[in-house]
PyMOL Python script that loads the backbone (N, CA, C, O; Angstrom):
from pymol import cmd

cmd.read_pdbstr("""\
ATOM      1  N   UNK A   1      14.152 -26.687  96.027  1.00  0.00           N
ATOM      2  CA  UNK A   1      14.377 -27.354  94.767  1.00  0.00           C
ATOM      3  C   UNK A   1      15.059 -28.705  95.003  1.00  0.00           C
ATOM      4  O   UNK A   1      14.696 -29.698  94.373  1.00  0.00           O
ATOM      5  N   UNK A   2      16.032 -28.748  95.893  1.00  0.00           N
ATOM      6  CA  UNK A   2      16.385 -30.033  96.017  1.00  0.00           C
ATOM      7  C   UNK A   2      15.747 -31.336  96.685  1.00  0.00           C
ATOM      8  O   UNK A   2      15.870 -32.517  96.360  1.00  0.00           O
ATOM      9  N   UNK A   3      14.897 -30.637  97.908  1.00  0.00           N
ATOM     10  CA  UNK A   3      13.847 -31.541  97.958  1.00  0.00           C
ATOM     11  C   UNK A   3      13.084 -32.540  96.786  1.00  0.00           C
ATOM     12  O   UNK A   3      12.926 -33.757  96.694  1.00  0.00           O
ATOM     13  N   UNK A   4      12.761 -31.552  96.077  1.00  0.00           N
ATOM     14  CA  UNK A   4      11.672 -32.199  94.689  1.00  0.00           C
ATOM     15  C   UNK A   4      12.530 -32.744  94.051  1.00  0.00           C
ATOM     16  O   UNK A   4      12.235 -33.872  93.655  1.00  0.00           O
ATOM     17  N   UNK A   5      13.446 -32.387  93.809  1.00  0.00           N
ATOM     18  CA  UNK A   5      14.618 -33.213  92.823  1.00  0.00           C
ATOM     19  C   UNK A   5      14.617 -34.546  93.630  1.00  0.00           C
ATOM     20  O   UNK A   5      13.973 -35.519  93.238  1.00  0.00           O
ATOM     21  N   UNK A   6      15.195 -34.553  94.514  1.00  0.00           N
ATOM     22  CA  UNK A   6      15.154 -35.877  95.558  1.00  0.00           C
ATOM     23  C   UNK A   6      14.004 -36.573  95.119  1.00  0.00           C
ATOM     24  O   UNK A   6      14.090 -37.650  94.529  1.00  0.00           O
ATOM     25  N   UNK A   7      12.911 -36.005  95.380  1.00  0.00           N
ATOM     26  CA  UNK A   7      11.779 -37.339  95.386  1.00  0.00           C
ATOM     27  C   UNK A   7      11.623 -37.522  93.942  1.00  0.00           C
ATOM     28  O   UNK A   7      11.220 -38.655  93.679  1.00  0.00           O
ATOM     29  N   UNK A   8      11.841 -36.656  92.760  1.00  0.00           N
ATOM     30  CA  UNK A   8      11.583 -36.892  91.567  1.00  0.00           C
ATOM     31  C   UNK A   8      12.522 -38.221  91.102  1.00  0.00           C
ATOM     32  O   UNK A   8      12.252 -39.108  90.292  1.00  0.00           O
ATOM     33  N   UNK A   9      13.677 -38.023  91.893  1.00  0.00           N
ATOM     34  CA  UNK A   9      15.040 -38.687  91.258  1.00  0.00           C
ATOM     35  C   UNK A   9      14.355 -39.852  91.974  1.00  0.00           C
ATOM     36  O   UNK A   9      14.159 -40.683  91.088  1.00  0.00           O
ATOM     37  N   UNK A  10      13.914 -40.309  93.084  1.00  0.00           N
ATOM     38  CA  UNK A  10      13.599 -41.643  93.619  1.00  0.00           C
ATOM     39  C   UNK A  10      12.603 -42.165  93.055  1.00  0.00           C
ATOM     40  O   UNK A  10      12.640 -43.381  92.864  1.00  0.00           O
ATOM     41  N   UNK A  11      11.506 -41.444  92.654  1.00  0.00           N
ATOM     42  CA  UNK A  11      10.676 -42.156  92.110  1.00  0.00           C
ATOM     43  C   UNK A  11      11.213 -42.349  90.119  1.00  0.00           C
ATOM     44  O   UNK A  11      10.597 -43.306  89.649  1.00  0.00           O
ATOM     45  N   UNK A  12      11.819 -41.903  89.424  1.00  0.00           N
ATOM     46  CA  UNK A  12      12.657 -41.903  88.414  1.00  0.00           C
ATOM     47  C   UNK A  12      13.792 -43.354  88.436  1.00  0.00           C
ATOM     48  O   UNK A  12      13.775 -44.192  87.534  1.00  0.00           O
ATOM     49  N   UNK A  13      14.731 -43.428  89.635  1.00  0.00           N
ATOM     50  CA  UNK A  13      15.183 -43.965  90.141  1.00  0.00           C
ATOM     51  C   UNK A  13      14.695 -45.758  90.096  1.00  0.00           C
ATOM     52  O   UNK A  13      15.328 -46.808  89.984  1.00  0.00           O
ATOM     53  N   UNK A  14      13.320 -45.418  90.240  1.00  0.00           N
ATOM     54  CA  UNK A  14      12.707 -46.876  90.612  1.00  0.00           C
ATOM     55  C   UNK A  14      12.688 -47.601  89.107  1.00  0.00           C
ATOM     56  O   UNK A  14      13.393 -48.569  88.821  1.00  0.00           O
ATOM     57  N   UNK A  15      11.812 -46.995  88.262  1.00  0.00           N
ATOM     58  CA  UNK A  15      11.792 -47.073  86.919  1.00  0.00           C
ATOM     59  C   UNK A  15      13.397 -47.173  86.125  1.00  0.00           C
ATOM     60  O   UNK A  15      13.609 -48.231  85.532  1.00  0.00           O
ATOM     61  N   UNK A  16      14.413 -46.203  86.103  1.00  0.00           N
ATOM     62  CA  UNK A  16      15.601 -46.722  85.776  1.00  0.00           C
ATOM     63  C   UNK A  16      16.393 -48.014  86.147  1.00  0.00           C
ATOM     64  O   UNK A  16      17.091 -48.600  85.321  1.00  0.00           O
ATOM     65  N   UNK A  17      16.238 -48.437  87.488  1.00  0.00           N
ATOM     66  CA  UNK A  17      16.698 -49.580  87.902  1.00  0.00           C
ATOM     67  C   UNK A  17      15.572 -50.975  87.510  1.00  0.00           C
ATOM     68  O   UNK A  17      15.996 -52.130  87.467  1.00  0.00           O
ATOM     69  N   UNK A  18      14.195 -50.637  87.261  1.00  0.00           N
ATOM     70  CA  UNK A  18      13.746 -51.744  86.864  1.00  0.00           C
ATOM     71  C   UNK A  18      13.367 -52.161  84.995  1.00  0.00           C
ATOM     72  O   UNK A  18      13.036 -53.218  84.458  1.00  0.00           O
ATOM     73  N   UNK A  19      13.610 -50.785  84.452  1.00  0.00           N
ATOM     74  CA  UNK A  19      13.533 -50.648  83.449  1.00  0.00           C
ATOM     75  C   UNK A  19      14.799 -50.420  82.328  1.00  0.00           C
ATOM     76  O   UNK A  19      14.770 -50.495  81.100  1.00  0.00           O
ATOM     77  N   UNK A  20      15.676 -50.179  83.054  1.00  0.00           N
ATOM     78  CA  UNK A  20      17.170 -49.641  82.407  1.00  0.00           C
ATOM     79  C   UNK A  20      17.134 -48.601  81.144  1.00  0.00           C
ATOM     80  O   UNK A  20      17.970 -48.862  80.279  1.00  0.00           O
ATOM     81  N   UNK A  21      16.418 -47.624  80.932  1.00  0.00           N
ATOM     82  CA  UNK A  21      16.279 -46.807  80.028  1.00  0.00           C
ATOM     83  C   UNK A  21      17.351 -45.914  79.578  1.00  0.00           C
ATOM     84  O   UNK A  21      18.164 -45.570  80.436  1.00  0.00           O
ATOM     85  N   UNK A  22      17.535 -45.352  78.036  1.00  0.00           N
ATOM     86  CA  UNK A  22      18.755 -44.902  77.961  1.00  0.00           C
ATOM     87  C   UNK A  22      18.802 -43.061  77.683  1.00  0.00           C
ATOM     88  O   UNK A  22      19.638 -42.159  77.637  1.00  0.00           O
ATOM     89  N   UNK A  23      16.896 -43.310  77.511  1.00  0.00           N
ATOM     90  CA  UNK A  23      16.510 -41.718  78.228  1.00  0.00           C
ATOM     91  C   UNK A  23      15.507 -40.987  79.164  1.00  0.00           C
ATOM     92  O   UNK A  23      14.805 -41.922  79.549  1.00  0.00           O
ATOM     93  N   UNK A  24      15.145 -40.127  79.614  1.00  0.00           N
ATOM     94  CA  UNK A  24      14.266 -39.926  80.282  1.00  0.00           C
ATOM     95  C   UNK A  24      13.698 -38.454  80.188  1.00  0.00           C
ATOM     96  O   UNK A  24      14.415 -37.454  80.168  1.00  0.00           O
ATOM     97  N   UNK A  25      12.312 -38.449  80.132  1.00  0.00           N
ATOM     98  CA  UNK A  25      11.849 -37.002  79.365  1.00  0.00           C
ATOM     99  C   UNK A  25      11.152 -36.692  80.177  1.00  0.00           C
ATOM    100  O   UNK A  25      10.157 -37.341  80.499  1.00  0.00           O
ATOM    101  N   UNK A  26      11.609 -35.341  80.833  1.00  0.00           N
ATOM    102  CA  UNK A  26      10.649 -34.724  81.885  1.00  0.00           C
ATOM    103  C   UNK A  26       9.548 -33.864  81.335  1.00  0.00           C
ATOM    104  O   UNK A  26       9.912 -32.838  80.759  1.00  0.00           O
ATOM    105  N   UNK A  27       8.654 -34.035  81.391  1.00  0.00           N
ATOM    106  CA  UNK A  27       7.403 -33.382  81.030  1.00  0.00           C
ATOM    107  C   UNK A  27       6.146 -32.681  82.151  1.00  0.00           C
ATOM    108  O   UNK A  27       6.178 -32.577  83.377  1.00  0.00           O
ATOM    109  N   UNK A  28       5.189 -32.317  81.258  1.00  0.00           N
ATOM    110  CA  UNK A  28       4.227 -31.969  82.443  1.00  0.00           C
ATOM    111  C   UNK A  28       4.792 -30.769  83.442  1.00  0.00           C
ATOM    112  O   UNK A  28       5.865 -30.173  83.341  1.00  0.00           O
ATOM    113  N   UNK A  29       4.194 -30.668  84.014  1.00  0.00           N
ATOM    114  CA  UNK A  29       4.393 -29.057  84.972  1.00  0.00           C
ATOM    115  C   UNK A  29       5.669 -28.596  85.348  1.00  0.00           C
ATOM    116  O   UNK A  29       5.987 -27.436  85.611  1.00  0.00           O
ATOM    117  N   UNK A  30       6.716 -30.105  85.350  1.00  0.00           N
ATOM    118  CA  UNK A  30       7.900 -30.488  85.830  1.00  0.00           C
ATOM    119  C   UNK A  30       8.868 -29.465  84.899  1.00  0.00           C
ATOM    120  O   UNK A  30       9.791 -28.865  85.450  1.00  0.00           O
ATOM    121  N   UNK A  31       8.595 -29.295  83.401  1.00  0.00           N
ATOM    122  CA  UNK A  31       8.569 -29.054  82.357  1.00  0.00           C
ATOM    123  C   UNK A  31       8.934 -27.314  82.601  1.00  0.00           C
ATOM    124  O   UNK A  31       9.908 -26.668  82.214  1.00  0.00           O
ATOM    125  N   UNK A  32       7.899 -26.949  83.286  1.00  0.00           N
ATOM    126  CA  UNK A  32       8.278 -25.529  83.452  1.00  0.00           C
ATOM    127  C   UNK A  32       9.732 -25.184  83.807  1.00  0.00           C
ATOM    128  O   UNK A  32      10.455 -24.400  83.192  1.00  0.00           O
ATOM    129  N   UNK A  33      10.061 -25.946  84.975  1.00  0.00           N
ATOM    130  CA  UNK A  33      11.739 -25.460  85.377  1.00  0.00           C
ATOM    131  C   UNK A  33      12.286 -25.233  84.074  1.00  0.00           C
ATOM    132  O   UNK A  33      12.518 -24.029  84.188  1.00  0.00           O
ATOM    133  N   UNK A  34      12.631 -25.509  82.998  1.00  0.00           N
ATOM    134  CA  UNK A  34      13.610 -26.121  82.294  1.00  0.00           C
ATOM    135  C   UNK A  34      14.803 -27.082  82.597  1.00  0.00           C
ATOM    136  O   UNK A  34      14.740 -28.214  83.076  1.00  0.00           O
ATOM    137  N   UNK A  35      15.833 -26.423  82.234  1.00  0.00           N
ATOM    138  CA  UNK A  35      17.006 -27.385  82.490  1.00  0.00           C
ATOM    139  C   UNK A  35      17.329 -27.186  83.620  1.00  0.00           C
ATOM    140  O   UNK A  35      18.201 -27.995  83.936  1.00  0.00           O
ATOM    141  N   UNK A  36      17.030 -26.387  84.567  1.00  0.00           N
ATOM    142  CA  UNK A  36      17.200 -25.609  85.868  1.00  0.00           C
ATOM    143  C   UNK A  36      17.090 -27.117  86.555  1.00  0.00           C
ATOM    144  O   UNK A  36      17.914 -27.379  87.431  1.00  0.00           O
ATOM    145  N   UNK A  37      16.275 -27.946  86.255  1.00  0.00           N
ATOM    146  CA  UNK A  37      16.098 -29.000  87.580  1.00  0.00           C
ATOM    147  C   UNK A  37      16.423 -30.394  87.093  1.00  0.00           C
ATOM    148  O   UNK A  37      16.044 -31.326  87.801  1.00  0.00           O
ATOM    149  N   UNK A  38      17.078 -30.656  85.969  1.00  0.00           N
ATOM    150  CA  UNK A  38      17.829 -31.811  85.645  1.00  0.00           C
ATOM    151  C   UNK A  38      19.175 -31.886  86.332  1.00  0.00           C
ATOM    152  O   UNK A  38      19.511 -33.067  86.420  1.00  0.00           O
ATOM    153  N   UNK A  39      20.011 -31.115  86.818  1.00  0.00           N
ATOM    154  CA  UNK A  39      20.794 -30.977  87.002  1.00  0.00           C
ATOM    155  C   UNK A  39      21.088 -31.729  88.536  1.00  0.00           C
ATOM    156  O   UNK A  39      21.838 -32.678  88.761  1.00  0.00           O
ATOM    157  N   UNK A  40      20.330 -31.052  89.386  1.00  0.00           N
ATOM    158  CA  UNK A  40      19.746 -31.795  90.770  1.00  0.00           C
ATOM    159  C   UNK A  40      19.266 -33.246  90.509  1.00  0.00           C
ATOM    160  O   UNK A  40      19.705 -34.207  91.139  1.00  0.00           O
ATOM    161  N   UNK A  41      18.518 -33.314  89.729  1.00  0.00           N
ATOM    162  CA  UNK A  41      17.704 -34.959  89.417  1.00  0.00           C
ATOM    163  C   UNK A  41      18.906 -35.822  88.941  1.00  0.00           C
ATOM    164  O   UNK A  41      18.860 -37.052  88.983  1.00  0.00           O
ATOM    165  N   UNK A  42      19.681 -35.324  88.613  1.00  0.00           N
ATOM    166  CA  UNK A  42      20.672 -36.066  87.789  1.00  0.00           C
ATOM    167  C   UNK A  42      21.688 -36.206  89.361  1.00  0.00           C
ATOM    168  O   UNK A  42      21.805 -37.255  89.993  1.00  0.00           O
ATOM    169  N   UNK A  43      22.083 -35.392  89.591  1.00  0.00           N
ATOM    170  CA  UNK A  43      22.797 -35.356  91.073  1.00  0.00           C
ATOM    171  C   UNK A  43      22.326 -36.522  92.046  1.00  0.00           C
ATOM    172  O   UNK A  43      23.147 -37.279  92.563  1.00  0.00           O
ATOM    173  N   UNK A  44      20.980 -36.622  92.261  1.00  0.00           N
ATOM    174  CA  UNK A  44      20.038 -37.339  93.033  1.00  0.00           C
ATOM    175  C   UNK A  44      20.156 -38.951  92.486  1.00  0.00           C
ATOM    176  O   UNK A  44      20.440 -39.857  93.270  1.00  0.00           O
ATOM    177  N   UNK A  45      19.963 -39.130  91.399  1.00  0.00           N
ATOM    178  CA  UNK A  45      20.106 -40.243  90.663  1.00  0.00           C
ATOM    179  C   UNK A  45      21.323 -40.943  90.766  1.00  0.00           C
ATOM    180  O   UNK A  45      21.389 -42.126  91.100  1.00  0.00           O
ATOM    181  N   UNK A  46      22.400 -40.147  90.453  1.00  0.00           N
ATOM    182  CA  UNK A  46      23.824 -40.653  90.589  1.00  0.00           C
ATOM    183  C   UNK A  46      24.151 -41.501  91.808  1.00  0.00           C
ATOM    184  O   UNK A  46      24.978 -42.408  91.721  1.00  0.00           O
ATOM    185  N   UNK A  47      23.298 -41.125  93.340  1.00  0.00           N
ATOM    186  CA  UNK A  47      23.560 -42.092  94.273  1.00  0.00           C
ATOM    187  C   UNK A  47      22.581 -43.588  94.249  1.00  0.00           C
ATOM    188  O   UNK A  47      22.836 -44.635  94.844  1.00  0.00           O
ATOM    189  N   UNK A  48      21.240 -43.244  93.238  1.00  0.00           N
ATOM    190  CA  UNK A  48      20.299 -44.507  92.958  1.00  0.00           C
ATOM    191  C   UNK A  48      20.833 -45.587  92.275  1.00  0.00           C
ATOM    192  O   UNK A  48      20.916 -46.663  92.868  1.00  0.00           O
ATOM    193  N   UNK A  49      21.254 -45.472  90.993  1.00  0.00           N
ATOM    194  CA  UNK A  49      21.656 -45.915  89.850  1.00  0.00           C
ATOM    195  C   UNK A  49      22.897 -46.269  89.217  1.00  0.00           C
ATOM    196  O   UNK A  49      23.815 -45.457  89.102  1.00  0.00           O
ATOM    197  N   UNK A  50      22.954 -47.405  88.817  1.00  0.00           N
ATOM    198  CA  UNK A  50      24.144 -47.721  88.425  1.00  0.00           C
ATOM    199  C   UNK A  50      24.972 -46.508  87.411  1.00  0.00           C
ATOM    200  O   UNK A  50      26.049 -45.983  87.694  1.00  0.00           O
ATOM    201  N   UNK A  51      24.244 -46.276  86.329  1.00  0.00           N
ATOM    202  CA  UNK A  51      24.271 -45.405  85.826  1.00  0.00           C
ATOM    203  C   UNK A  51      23.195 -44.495  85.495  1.00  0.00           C
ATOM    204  O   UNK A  51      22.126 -44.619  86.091  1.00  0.00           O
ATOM    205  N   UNK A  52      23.375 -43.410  84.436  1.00  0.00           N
ATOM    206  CA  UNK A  52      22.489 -42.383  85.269  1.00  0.00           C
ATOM    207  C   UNK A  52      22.116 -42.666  83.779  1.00  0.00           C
ATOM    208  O   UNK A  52      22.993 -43.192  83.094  1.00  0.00           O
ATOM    209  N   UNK A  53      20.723 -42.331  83.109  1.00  0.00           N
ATOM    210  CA  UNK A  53      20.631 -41.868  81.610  1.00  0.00           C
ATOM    211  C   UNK A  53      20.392 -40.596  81.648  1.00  0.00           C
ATOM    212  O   UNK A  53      20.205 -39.844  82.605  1.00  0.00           O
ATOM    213  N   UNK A  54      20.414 -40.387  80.365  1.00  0.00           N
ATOM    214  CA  UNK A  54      20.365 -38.914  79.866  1.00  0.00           C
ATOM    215  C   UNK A  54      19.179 -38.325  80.439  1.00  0.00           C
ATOM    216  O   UNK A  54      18.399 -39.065  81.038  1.00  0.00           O
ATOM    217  N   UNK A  55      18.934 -37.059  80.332  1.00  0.00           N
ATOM    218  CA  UNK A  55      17.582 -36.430  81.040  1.00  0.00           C
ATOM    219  C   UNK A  55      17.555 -35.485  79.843  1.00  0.00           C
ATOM    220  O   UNK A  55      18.445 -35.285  79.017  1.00  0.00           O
ATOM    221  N   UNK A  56      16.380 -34.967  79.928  1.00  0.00           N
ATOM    222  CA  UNK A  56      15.959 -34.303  78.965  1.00  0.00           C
ATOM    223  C   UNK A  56      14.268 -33.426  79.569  1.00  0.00           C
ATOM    224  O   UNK A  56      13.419 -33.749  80.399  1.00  0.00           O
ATOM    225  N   UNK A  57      14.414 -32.338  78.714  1.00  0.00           N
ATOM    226  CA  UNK A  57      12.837 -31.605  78.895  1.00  0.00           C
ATOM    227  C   UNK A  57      12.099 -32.006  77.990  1.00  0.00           C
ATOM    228  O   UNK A  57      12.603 -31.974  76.867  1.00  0.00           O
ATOM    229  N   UNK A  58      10.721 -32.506  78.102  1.00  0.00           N
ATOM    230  CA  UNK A  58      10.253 -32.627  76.775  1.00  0.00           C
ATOM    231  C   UNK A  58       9.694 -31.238  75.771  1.00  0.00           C
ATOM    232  O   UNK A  58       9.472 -30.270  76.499  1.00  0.00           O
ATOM    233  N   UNK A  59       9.483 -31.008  74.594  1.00  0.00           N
ATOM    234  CA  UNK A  59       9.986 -30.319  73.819  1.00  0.00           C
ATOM    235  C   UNK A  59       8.313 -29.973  73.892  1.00  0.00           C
ATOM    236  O   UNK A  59       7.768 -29.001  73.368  1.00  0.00           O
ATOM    237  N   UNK A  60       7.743 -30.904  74.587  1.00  0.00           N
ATOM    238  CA  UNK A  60       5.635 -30.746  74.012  1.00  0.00           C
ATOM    239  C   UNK A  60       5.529 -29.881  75.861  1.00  0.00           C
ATOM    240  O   UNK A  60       4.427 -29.603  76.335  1.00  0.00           O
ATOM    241  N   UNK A  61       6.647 -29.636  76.511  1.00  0.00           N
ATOM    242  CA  UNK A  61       6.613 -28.751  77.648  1.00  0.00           C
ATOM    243  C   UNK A  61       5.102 -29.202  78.629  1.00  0.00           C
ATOM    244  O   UNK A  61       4.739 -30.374  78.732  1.00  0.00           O
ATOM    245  N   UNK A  62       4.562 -28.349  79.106  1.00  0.00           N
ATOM    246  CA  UNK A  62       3.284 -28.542  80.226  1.00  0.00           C
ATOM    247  C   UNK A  62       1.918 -29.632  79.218  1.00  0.00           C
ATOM    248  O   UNK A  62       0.881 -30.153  79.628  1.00  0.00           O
ATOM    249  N   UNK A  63       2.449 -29.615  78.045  1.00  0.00           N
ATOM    250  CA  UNK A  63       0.896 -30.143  77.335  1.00  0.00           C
ATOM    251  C   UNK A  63       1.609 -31.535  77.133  1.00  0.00           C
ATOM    252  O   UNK A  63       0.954 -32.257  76.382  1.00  0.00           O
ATOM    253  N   UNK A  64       2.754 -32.098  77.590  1.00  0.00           N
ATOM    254  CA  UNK A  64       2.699 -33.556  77.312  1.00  0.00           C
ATOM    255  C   UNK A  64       1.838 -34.420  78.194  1.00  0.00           C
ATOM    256  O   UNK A  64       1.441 -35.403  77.568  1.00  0.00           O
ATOM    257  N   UNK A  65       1.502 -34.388  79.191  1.00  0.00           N
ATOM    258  CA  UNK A  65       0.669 -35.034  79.733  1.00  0.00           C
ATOM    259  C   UNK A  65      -0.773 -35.133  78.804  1.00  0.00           C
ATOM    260  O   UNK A  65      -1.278 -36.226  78.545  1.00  0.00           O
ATOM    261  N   UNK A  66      -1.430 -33.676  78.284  1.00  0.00           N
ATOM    262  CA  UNK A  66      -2.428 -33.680  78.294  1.00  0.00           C
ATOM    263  C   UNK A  66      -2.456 -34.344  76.802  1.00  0.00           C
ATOM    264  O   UNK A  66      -3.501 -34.988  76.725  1.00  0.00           O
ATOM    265  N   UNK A  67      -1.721 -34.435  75.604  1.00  0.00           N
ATOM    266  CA  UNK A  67      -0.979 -34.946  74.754  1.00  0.00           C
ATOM    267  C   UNK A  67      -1.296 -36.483  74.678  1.00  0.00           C
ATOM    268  O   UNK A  67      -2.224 -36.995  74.051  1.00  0.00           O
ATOM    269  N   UNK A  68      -0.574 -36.966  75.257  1.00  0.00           N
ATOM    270  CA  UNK A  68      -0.202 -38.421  75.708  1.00  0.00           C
ATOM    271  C   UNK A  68      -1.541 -38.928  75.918  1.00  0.00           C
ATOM    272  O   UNK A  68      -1.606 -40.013  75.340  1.00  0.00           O
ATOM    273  N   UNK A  69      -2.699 -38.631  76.507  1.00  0.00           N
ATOM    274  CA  UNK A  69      -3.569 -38.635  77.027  1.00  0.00           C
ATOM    275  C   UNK A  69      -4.786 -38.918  75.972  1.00  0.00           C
ATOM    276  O   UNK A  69      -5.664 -39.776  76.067  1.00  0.00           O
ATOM    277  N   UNK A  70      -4.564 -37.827  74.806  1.00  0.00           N
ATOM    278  CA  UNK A  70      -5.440 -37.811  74.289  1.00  0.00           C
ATOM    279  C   UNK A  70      -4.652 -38.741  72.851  1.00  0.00           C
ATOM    280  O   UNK A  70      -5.394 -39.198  71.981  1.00  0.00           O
ATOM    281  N   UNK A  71      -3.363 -38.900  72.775  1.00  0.00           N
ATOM    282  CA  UNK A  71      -3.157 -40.022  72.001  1.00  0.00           C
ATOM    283  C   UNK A  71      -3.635 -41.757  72.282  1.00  0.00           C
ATOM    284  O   UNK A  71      -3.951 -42.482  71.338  1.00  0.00           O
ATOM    285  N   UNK A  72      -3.619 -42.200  73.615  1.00  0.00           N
ATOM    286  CA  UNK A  72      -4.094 -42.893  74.167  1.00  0.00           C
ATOM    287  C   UNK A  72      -5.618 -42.967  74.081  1.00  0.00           C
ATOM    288  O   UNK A  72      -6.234 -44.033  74.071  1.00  0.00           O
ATOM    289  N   UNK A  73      -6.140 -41.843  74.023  1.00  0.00           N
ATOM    290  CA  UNK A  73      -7.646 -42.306  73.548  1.00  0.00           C
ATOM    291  C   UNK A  73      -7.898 -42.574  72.782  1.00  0.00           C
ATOM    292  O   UNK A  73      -8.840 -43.347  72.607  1.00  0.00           O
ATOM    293  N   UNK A  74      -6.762 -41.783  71.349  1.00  0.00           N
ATOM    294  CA  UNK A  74      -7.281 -42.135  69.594  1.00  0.00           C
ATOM    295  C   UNK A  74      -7.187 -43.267  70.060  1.00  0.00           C
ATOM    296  O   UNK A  74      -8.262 -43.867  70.078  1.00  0.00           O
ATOM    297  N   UNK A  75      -6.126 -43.944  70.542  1.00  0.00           N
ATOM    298  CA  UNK A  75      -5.360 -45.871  69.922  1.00  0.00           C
ATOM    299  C   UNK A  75      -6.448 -46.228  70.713  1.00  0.00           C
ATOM    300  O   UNK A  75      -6.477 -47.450  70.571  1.00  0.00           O
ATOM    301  N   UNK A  76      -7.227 -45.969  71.348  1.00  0.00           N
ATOM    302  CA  UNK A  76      -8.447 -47.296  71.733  1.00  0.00           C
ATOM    303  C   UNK A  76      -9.138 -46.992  71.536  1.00  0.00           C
ATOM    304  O   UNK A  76      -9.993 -47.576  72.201  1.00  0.00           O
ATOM    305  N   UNK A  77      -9.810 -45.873  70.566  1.00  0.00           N
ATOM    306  CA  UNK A  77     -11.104 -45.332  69.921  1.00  0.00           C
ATOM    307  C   UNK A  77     -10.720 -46.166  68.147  1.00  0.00           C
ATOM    308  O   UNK A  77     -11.664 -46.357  67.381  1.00  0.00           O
ATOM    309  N   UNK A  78      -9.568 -46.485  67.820  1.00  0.00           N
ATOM    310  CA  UNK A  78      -9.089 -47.086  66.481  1.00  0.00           C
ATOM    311  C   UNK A  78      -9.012 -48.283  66.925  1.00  0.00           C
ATOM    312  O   UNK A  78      -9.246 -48.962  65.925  1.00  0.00           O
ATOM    313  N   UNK A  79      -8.788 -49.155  67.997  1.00  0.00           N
ATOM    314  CA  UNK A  79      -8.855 -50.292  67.948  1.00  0.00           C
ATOM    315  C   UNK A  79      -9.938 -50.742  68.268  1.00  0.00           C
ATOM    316  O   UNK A  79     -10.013 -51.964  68.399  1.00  0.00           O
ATOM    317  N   UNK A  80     -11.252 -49.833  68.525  1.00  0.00           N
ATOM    318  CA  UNK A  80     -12.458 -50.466  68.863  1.00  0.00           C
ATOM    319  C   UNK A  80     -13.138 -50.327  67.637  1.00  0.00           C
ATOM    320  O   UNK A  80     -13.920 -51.252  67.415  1.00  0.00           O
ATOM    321  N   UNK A  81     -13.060 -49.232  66.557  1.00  0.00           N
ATOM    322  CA  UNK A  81     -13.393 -49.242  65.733  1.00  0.00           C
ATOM    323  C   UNK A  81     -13.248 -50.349  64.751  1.00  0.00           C
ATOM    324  O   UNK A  81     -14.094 -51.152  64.355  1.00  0.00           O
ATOM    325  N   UNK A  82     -12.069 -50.227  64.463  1.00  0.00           N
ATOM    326  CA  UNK A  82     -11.231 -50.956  63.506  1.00  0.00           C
ATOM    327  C   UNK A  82     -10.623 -52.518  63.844  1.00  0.00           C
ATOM    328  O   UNK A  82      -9.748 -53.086  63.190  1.00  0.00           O
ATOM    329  N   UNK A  83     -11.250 -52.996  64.914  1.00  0.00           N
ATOM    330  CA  UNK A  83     -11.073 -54.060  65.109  1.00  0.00           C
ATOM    331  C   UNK A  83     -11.848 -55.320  64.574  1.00  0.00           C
ATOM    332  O   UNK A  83     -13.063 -55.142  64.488  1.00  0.00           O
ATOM    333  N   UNK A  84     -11.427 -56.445  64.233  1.00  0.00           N
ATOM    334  CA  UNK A  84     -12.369 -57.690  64.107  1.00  0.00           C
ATOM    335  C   UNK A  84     -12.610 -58.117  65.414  1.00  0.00           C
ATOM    336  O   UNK A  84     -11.763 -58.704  66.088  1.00  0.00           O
ATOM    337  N   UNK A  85     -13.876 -57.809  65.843  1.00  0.00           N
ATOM    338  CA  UNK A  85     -14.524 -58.591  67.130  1.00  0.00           C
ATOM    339  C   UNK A  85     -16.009 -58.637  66.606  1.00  0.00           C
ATOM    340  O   UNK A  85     -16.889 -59.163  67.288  1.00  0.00           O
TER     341      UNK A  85
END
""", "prot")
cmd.dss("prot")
cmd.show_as("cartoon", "prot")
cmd.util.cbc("prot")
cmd.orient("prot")
């Protein structure tokens, strides 16, 4: 577990330091742990980051990916529609 935490927190890590976010929502398969693996990520982070933001599970669990995904298709199936071109 701490392995994955490690690489989760570095690649997390990259995005917090270039993005400065004030949360971060773990989703997707990641999702399964629960809170079980924020705890480590947050640990991991603390040596990346100036400061750490909040962590969180997302609440749409293993289907946010697939979610996200298919919201992203409405918004460019509505802007092709509904566009003036």
């Amino acid at each position: 577990m701490d392995g994955f935490a490690r690489a989760l927190a570095n690649g997390i890590g990259a995005m917090v330091l270039a993005m400065d976010p004030r949360l971060i929502v773990i989703g997707g398969g990641v999702a399964k742990a629960g809170t079980t693996v924020l705890d480590p990520i947050a640990r991991h982070l603390a040596s990346i980051c100036y400061e750490v933001p909040d962590l969180q599970i997302s609440t749409l669990g293993e289907d946010a990916v697939t979610i996200g995904a298919i919201e992203v298709a409405r918004d460019r199936v509505r802007a092709e529609l509904f566009t003036d071109s």
